[in-house]
N, C-alpha and C positions, 0 to 999 in steps of 0.2 A: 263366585269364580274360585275355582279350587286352585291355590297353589301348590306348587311339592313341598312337603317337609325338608328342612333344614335350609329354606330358602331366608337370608337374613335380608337387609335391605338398608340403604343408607341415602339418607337425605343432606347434601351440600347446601351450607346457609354462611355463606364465608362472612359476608354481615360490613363490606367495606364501602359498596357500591351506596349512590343515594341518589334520591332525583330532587332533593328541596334543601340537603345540606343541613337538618335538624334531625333527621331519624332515619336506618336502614333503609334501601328500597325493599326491603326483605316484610316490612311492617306495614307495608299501604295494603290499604282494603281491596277485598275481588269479592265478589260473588261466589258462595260455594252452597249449595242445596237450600238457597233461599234468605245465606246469613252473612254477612259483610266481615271478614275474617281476614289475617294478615296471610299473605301471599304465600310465603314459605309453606303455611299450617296445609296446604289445600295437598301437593304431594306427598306432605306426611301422612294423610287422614286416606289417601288414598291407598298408599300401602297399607295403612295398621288397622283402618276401617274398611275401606271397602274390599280390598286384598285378605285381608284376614291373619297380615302379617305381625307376629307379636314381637319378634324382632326386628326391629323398625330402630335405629340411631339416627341422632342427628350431630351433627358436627359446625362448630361454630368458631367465627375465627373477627380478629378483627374491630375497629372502634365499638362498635353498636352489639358487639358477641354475647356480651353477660345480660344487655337487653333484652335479645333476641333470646336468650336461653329461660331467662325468666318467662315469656307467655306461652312457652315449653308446657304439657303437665308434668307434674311435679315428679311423677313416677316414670317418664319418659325417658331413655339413654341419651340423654345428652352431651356429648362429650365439648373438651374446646381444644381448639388447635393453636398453642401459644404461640409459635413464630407461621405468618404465611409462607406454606411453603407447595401450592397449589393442589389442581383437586388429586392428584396421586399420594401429595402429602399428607391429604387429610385421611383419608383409604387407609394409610400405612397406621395410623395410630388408635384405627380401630380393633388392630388385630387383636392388642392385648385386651381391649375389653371385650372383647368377642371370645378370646378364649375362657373368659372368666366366666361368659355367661354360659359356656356350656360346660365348663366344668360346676354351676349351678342350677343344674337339669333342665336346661336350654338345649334342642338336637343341633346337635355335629352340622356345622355350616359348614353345606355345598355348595350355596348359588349363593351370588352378591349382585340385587337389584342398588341399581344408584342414581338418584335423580337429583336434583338442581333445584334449590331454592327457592329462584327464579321463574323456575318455569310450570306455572302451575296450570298449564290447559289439557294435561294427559289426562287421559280417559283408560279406568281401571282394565276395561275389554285390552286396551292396545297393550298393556304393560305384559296383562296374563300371556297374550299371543306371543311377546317376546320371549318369556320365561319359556312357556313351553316348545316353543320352537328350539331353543339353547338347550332345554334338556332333552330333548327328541334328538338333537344332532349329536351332542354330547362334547359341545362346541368350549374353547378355550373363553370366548369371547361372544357376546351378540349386541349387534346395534341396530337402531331403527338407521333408514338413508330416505332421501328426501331431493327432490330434482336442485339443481342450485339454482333454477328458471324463480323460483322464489326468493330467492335474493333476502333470506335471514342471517347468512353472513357466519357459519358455520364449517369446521373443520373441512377441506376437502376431502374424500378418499380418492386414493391409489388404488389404482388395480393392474393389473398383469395383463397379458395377451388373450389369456381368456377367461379375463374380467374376474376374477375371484381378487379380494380386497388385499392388500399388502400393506396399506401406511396411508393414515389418515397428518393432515399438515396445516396447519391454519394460512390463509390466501396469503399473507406476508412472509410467509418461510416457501415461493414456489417462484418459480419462473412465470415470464408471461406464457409463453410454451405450455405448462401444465397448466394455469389457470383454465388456459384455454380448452386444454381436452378433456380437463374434470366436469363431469356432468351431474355427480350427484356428491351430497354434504353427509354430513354426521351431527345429527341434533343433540347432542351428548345425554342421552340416555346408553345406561348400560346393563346386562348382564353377562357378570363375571364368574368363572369356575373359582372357587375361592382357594384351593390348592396352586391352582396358577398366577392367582395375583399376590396370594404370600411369597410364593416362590420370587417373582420378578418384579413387583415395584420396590421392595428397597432396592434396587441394581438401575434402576431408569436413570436417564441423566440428567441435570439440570438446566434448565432456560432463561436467559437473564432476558428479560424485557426492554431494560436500560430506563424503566419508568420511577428508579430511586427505590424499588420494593425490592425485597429478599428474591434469590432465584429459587426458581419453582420447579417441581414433576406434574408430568402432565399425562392424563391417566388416556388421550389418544395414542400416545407413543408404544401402547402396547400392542397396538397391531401388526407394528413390525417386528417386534419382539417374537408374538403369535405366527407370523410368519417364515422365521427365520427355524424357529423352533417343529415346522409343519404342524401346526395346530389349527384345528375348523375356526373361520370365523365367520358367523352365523351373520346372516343381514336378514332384514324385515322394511319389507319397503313402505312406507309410510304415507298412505294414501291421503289420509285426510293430514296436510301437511300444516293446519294453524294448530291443533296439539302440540307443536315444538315451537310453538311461539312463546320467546319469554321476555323480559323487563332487564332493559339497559338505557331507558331515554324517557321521559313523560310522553311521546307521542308513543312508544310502545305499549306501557303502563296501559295509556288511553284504548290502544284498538284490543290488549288484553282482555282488559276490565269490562267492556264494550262485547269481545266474544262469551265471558265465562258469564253476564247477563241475558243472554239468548234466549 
């Protein structure tokens, strides 16, 4: 599957979450082409192996980070994100090493693939489809959507009167009223114009959770950014919707683990 030149790509492995309270959930085994492998590795290998993407970073943050970085290979961009400051924050601290690598005859990143640690059921076809769809449109932004009849529990999106995307919102920041008329999620996959995520996530704003962690950016709040700015934002609707299944519970882990064995 060919992707465009100067497409980089970033893999989120924030490294806090756990389901047994002795090691990342980022490290438990799955299935990937016949070999028992820690979860996070399966969307790196996707991008760098099956994608063909050579700039492929990962970003780590968090108790279990310098763990997680070590089953890394060694030559691998690894970065860490020393204070949690969500997934917009970790975005932002890629730029300088992004710009490093193309000032070390690495091509000029235009497009920023960004996948989740977590969620290792994507399938290299769906990613390619998004990439090209975003460069075909020439779009600020593009995400997969997905019905919310699935109940993964995923950003809602916003949209306008006729229906083109405005602002995606997690179900606790919405009225019942909008719960109610949102029909479709955002499985946080993304592809980014990377001119316009330089441009505006240092500028996003910050979210305190009130769960005693650092306040965060949150790299959905760029759709209304994208919005406000008249920017394309690209949607790819996501047929086969267990590809955006990811790891937050041992019973997820389990129907995961369970799908990526098939």
């Amino acid at each position: 599957m060919k992707i465009p030149k100067g497409t980089y790509a970033i893999v989120l492995c924030g490294g806090w979450g756990t389901l047994d309270k002795k090691k990342s959930k980022l490290l438990e085994k799955v299935s990937y082409q016949k070999e028992m492998i820690p979860l996070c590795h399966v969307p790196y290998l996707i991008l760098k192996e099956e994608l063909g993407i050579e700039e492929t970073l990962v970003v780590v943050n968090g108790h279990y980070g310098d763990e997680i970085k070590k089953t890394f290979p060694t030559d691998s961009y690894a970065l860490i994100q020393p204070i949690r400051s969500g997934t917009a924050g970790a975005i932002e601290i890629c730029f300088a090493a992004i710009n490093h690598m193309e000032a070390n005859g690495h091509p000029k990143c235009k497009n920023l693939i960004i996948l989740y640690g977590d969620m290792p059921c994507w399938q290299a076809n769906s990613i390619a489809k998004l990439v090209r769809s975003h460069t075909k449109r020439k779009a600020a932004m593009s995400m997969f959507s997905i019905a919310t009849k699935h109940k993964l529990g995923y950003g809602r999106i916003l949209r306008n009167s006729n229906g083109n995307i405005i602002a995606i919102k997690e179900p606790w920041q919405m009225t019942a009223e909008d719960l109610k008329n949102t029909k479709t999620e955002n499985p946080s996959a993304w592809v980014l114009d990377f001119e316009f995520a330089k441009a505006n996530i240092p500028h996003l704003g910050w979210h305190c959770k009130g769960d005693g962690y650092p306040k965060e950016k949150w790299l959905p709040d760029l759709a209304a950014i994208a919005t406000v700015q008249t920017r394309i934002i690209n949607e790819v609707s996501l047929t086969n919707y267990r590809q955006a299944m990811g790891v937050n519970s041992i019973a997820e882990y389990k129907k995961v683990k369970k799908y990526l064995e098939r």
